[in-house]
DRENPA-533302 format. One record per residue (C-alpha): residue number from 1; residue in three letters; x, y, z. Coordinates in Angstrom, 3 decimals, always signed. Layout:
REM residues N
+-----+-----+----------+----------+----------+
!   k !   r !     east !    north !       up !
+-----+-----+----------+----------+----------+
! NUM ! ALA !        X !        Y !        Z !
...
+-----+-----+----------+----------+----------+
//
This chain:
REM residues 176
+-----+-----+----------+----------+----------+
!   k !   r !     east !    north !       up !
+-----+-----+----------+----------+----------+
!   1 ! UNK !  +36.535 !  +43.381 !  -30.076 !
!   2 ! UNK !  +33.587 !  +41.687 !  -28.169 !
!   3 ! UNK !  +33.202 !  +45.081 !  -25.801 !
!   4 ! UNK !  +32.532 !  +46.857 !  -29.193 !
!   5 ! UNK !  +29.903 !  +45.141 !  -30.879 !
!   6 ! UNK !  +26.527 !  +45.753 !  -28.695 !
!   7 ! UNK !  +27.820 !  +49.862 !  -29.146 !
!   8 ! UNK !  +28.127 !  +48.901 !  -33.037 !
!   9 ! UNK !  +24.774 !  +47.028 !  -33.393 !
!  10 ! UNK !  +22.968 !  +49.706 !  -31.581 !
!  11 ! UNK !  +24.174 !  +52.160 !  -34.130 !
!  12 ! UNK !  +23.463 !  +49.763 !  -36.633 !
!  13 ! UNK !  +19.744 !  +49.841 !  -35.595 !
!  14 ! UNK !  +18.854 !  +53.344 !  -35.617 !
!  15 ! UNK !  +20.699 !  +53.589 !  -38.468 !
!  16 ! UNK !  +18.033 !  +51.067 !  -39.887 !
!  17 ! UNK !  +15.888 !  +52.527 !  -38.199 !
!  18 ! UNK !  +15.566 !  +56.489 !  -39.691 !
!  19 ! UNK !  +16.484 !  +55.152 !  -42.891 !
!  20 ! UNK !  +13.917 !  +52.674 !  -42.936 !
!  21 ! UNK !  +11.140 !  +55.916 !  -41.683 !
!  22 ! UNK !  +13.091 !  +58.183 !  -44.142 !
!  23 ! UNK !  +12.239 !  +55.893 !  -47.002 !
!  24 ! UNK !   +8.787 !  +55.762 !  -46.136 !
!  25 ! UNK !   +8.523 !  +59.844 !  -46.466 !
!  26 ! UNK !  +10.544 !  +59.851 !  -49.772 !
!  27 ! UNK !   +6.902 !  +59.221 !  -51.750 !
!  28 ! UNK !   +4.804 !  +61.640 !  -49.837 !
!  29 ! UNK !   +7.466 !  +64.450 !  -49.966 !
!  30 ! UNK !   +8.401 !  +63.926 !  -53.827 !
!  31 ! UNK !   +4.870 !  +64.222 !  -54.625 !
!  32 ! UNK !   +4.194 !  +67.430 !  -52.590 !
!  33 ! UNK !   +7.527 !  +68.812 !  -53.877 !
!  34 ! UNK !   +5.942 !  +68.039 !  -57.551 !
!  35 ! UNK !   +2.322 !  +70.151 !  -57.093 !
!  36 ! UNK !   +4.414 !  +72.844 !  -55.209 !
!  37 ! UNK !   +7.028 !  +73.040 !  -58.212 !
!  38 ! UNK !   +4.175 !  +73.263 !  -61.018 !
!  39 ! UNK !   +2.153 !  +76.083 !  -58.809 !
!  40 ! UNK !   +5.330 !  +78.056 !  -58.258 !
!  41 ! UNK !   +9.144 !  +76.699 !  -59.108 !
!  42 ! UNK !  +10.750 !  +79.544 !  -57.282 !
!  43 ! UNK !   +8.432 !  +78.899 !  -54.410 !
!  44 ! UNK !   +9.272 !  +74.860 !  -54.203 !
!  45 ! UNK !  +12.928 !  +75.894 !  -54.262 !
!  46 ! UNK !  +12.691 !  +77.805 !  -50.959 !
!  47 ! UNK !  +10.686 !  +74.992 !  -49.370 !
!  48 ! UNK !  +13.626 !  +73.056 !  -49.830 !
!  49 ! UNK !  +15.638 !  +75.696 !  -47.855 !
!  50 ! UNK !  +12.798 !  +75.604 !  -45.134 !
!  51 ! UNK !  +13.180 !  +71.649 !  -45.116 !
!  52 ! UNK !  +16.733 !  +71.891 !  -44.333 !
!  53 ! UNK !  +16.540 !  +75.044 !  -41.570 !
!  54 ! UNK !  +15.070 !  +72.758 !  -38.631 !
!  55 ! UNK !  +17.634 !  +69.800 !  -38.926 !
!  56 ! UNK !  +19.981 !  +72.604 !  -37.271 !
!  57 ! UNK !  +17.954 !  +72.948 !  -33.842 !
!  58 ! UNK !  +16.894 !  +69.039 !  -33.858 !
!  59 ! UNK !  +20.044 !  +67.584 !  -34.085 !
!  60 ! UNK !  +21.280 !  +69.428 !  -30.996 !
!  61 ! UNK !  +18.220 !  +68.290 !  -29.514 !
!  62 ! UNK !  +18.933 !  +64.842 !  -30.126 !
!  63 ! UNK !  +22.014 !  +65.146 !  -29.076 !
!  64 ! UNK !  +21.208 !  +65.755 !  -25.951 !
!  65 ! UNK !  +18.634 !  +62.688 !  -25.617 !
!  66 ! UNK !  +19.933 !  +59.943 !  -22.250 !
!  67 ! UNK !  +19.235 !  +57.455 !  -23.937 !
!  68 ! UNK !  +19.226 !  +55.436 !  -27.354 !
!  69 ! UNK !  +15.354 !  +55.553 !  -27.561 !
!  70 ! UNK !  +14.875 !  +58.663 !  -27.580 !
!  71 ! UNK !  +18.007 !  +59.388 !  -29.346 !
!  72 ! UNK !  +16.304 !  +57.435 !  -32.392 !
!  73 ! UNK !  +12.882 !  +59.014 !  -31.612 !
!  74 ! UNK !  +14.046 !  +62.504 !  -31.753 !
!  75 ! UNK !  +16.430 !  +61.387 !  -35.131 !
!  76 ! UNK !  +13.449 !  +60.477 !  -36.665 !
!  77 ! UNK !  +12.525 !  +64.503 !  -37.560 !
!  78 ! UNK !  +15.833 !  +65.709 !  -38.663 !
!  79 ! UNK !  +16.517 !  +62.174 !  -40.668 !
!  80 ! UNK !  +13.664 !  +62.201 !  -42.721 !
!  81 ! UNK !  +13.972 !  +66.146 !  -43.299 !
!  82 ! UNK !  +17.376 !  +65.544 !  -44.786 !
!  83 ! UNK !  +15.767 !  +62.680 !  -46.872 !
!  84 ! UNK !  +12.977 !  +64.616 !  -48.420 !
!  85 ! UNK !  +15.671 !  +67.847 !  -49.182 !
!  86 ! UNK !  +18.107 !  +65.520 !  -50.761 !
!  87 ! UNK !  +14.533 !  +64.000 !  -53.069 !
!  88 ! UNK !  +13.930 !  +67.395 !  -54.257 !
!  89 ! UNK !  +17.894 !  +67.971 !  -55.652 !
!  90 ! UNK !  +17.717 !  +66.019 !  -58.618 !
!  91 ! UNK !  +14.270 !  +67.909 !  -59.916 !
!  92 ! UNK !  +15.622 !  +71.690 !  -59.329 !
!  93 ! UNK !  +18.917 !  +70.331 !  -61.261 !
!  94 ! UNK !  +17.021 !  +69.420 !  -63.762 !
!  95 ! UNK !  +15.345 !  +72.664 !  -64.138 !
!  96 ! UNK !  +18.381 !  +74.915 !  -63.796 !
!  97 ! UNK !  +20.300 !  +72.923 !  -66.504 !
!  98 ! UNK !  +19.781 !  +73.176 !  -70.296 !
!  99 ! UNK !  +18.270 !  +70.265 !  -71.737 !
! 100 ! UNK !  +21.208 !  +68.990 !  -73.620 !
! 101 ! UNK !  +23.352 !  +69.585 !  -70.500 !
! 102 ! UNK !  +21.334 !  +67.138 !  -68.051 !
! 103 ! UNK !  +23.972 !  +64.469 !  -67.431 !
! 104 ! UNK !  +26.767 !  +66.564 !  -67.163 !
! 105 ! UNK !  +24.659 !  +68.947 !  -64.525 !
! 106 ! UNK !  +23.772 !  +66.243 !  -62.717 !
! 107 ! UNK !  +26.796 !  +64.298 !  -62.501 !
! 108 ! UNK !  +28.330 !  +68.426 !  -61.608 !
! 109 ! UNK !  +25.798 !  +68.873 !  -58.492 !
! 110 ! UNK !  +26.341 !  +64.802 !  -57.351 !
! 111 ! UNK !  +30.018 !  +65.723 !  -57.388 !
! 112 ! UNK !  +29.734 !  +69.586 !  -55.524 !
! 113 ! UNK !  +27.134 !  +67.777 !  -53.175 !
! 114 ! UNK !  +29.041 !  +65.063 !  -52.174 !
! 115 ! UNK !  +32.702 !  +66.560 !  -52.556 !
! 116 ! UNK !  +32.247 !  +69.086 !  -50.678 !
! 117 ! UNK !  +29.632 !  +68.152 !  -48.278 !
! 118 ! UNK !  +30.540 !  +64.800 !  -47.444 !
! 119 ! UNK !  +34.679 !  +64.883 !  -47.998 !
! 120 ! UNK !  +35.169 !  +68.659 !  -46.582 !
! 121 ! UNK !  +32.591 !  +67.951 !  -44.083 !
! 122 ! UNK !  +34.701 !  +64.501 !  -43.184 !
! 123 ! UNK !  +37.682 !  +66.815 !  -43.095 !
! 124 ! UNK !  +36.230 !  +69.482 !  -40.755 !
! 125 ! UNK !  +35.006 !  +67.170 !  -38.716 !
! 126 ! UNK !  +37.914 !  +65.523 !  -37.980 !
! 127 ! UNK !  +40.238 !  +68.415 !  -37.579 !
! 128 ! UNK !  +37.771 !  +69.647 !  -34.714 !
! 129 ! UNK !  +37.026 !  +66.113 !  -33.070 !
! 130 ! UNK !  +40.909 !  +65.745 !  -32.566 !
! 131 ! UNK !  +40.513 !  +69.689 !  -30.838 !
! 132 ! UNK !  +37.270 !  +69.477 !  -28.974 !
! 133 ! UNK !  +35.645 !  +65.531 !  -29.138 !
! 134 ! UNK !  +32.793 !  +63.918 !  -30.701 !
! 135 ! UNK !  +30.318 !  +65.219 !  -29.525 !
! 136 ! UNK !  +31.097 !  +68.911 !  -29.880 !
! 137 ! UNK !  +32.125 !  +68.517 !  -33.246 !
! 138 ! UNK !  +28.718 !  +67.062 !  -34.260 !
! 139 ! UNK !  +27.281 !  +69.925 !  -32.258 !
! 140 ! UNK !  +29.371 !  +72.877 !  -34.040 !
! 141 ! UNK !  +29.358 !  +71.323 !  -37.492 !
! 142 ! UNK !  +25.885 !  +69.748 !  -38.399 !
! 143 ! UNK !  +23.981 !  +73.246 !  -37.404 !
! 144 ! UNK !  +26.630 !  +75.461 !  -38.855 !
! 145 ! UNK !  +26.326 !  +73.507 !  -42.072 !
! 146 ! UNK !  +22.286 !  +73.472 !  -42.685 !
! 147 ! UNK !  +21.984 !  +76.567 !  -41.650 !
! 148 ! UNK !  +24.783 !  +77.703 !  -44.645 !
! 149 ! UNK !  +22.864 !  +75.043 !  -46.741 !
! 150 ! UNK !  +19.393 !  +76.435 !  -46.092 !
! 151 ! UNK !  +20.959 !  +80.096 !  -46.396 !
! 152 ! UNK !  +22.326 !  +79.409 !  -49.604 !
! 153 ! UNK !  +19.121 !  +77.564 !  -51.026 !
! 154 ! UNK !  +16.415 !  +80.269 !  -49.901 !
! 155 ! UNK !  +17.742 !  +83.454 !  -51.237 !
! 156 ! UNK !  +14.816 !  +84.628 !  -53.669 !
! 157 ! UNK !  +17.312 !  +85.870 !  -56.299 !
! 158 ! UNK !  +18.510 !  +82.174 !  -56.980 !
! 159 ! UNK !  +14.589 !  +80.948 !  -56.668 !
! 160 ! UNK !  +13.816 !  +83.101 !  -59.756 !
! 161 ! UNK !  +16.014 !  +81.266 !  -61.985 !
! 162 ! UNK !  +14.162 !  +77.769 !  -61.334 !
! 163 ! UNK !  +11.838 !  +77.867 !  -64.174 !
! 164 ! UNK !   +9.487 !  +74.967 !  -65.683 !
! 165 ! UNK !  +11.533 !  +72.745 !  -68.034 !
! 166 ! UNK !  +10.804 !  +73.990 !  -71.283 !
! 167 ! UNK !  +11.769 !  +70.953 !  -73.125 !
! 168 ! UNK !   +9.696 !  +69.001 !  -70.867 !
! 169 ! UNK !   +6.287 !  +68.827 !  -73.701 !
! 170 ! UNK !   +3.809 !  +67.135 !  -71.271 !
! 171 ! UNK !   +4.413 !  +69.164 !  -68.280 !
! 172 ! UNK !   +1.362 !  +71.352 !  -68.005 !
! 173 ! UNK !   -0.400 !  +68.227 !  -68.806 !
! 174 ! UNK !   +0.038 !  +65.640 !  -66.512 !
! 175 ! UNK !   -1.381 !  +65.198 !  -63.358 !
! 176 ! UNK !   -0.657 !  +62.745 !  -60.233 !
+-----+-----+----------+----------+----------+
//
């Protein structure tokens, strides 16, 4: 048990470590997300698609880092990219669903996000780290599955349905 714990705090640190960075960029993305959905809602939807793109080529980059360093240096990008996608969910929900179907098309896209990204993803995973390792399982999986993400986000024909909430009186209104 002793052998395993300087491997476990080290994880435990740049854990800390991009979450603590991709906390930091939650503010300045939600706020640029916000002037890019009131110029253009169909536009700030495929800048979300854009966001997630890249996290396929840097995590194979990081990946191949020698050391734990740069292994957290280069997981920096891809970390906070994630971060400032996942930010921007909850607003396009919001303007997708009819007003007096918030909850329940919120509590619908928590459950597709996280059923089938985190529990099928946990599934995949493991069924290919028992066939090829680790490593290559990280390296098949995590590009492979923002590349499908970003695919299915970007499309124009599903950017044209995220419209300005109409129920939402203020909107042209306020400013940050």
């Amino acid at each position: 048990a002793k052998s395993g714990m300087p491997a476990a705090i080290n994880r435990g640190i740049i854990g800390s470590v991009e979450g603590v960075a991709s906390l930091l960029m939650i503010p300045l993305a939600a706020q640029r997300y916000d002037r890019a959905f009131r110029a253009d809602p169909a536009r700030a939807l495929r800048l979300v698609g854009l966001i997630i793109a890249p996290v396929s080529v840097l995590v194979p980059i990081q990946y191949l880092m020698p050391n734990a360093v740069l292994f957290t240096i280069v997981g920096l990008f891809p970390a906070m990219l994630l971060f400032a996608a996942f930010t921007m969910v909850g607003p396009i929900t919001q303007s997708i669903v009819p007003y007096r179907l918030r909850g329940m098309g919120a509590a619908l896209s928590s459950i597709y996000l996280f059923f089938f990204g985190a529990v099928l993803g946990a599934l995949l995973s493991a069924a290919l780290t028992e066939s090829v390792g680790p490593r290559a399982a990280v390296l098949t999986i995590v590009p492979a599955a923002n590349l499908i993400g970003a695919a299915l986000i970007f499309p124009s024909i599903q950017a044209r349905s995220v419209r300005p909430p109409s129920t939402y009186s203020v909107w042209p209104e306020m400013k940050l």
